[in-house]
C-alpha positions in Angstrom: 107.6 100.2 -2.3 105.6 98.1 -0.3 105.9 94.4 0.3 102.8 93.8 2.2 99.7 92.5 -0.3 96.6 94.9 0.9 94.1 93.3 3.2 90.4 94.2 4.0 88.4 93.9 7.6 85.1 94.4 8.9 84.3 95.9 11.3 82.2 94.3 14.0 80.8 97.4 15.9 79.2 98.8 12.8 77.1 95.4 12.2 73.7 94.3 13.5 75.0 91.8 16.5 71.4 90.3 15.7 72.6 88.8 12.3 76.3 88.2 13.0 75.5 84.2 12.3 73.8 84.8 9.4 76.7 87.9 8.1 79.9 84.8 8.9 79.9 82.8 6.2 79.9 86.0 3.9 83.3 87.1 5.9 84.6 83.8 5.9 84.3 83.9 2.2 85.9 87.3 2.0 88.3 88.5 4.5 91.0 86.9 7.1 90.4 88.8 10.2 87.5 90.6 12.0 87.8 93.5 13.2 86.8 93.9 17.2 86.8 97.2 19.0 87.3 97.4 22.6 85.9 100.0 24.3 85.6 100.8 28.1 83.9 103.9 28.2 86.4 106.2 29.3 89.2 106.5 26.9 86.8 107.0 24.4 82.9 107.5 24.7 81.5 104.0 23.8 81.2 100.8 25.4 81.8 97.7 23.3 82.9 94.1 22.7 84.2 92.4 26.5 85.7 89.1 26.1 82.1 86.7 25.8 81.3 88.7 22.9 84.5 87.2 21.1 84.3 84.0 22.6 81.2 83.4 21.0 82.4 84.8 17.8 85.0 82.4 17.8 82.1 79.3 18.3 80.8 80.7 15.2 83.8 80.8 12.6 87.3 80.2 13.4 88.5 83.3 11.4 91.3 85.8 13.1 91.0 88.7 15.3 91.8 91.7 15.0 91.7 93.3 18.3 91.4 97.4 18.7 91.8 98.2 22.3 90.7 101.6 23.2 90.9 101.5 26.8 92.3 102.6 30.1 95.3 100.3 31.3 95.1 97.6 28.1 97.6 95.8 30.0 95.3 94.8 32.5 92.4 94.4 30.3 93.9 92.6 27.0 95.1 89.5 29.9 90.9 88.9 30.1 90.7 87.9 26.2 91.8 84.5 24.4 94.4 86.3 22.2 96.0 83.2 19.6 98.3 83.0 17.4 97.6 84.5 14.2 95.4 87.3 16.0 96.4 91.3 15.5 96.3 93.4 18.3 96.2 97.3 18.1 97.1 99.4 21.3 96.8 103.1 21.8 99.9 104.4 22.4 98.7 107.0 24.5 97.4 104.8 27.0 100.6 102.5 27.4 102.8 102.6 30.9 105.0 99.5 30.0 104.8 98.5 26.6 107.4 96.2 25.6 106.7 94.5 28.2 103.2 93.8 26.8 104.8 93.2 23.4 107.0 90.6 24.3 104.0 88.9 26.0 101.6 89.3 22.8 104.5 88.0 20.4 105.0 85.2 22.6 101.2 84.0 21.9 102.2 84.7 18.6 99.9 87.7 17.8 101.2 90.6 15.9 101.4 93.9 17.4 100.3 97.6 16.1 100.1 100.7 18.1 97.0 103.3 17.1 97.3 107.0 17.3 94.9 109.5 17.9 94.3 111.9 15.0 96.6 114.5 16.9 99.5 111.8 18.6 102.1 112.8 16.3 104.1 110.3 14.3 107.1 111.0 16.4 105.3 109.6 19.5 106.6 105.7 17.4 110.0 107.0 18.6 112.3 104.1 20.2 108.9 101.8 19.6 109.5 101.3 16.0 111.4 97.7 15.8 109.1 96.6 18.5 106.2 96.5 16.7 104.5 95.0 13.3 102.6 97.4 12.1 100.6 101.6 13.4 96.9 101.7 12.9 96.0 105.3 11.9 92.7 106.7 13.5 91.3 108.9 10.5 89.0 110.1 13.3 88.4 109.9 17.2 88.0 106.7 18.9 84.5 105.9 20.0 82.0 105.8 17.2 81.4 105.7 13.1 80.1 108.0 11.1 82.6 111.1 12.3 84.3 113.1 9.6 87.4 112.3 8.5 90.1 114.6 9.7 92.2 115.1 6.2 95.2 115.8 7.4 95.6 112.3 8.1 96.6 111.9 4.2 100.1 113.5 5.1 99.9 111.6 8.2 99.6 107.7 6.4 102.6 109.1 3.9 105.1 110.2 7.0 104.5 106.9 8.8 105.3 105.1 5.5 108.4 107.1 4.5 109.7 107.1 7.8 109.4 103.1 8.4 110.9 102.7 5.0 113.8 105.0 6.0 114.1 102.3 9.1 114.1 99.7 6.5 110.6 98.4 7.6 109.2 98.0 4.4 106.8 95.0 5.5 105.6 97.3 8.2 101.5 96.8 8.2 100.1 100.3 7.7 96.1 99.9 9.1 94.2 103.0 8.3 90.6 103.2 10.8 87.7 105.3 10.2 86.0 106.8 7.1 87.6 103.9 4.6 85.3 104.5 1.5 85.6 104.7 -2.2 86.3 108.1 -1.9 89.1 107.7 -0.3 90.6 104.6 0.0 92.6 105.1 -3.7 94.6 108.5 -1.8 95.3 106.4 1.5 96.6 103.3 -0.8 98.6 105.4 -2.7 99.8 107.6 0.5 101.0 104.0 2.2 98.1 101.7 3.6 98.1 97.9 3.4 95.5 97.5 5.7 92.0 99.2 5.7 88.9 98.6 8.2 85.7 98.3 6.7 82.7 99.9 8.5 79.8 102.1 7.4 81.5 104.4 4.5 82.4 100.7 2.6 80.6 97.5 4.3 77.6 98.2 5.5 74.2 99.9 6.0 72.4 100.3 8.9 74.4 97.7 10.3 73.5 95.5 7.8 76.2 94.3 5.1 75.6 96.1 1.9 77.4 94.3 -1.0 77.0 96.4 -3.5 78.3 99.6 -1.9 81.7 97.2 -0.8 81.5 95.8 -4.7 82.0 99.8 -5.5 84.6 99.8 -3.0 86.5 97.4 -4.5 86.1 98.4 -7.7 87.5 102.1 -6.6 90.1 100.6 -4.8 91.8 98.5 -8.0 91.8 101.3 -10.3 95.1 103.1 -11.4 
């Protein structure tokens, strides 16, 4: 059972920045969000979209964000960004010191809130956290760059966080899967769970440029039964 209706993001990181005005009015056409990593270079090896990057995304088409900080202190750093309503905003949980405080203040602006674990976080680490939040992005590999493999024992992972949010009765619980969404796998993690799916270089694009027919496979994997 799952009452949320699946929904599809890009993922900025993985595009050519040079041809992000020309790539909009194909992601206006097709998805509600984009997705925007935020990197600082020492929780994970990459440094990546600051706060002008988004502000002049948002100049460009007023679509949603769907923010992915992988940072040191993301209470400090998340205050520096024009977070609206309507915005998603995925935390690592490893890096939290207070976070319902930071919850309360992201609800408030009427964003949603995920936490994002590591490949090994367990799914107990959601303990005490889970009517707090709106939804757990699942890393399929680590934070920092594309093109990794994907670590399969995430499968069981997507299935435990679904059972055990159903088992809480959270059965509109967004279920965000990052890293290595293709059309090989994107029918398992649908079926194990996932509503949500970022779309990067295994679905969307190709050397950083969109690649419609490899996402017109994608989608065409992803209806079948």
């Amino acid at each position: 059972m799952n009452l949320r209706q699946p929904e599809f993001m890009p993922s900025v990181m993985c595009s050519d920045f040079s041809s992000l005005e020309r790539d909009m009015a194909f992601y206006q056409h097709q998805f509600t969000y984009l997705h925007i990593d935020v990197c600082d270079g020492h929780f994970c090896p990459n440094i990546a979209a600051g706060p002008d990057i988004v502000n002049a995304l948002h100049k460009i088409a007023p679509m949603a964000m769907d923010y992915h900080f992988m940072t040191d202190d993301p209470e400090k750093l998340i205050q520096i960004f024009d977070i609206r309503a309507g915005d998603q905003v995925s935390i690592q949980i490893e890096t939290l010191s207070a976070p319902r405080i930071l919850f309360r203040k992201l609800h408030e602006k009427g964003a949603d809130v995920l936490l994002a674990l590591r490949p090994a976080t367990p799914v107990s680490a959601l303990e005490y956290l889970w009517n707090e939040i709106d939804g757990v992005n699942i890393m399929m590999i680590e934070p920092g760059y594309g093109k990794q493999n994907m670590q399969t024992e995430m499968f069981r992972k997507i299935a435990d966080i679904k059972k055990e949010a159903e088992s809480r009765g959270l059965f509109g619980l967004c279920i965000q899967i990052d890293g290595n969404v293709s059309s090989t796998h994107v029918q398992r993690m649908k079926k194990n769970g996932a509503n949500q799916f970022v779309l990067g270089t295994s679905a969307l694009f190709s050397d950083g440029c969109i690649d419609e027919k490899k996402y017109s496979e994608f989608l065409e994997k992803f209806v079948e039964e």
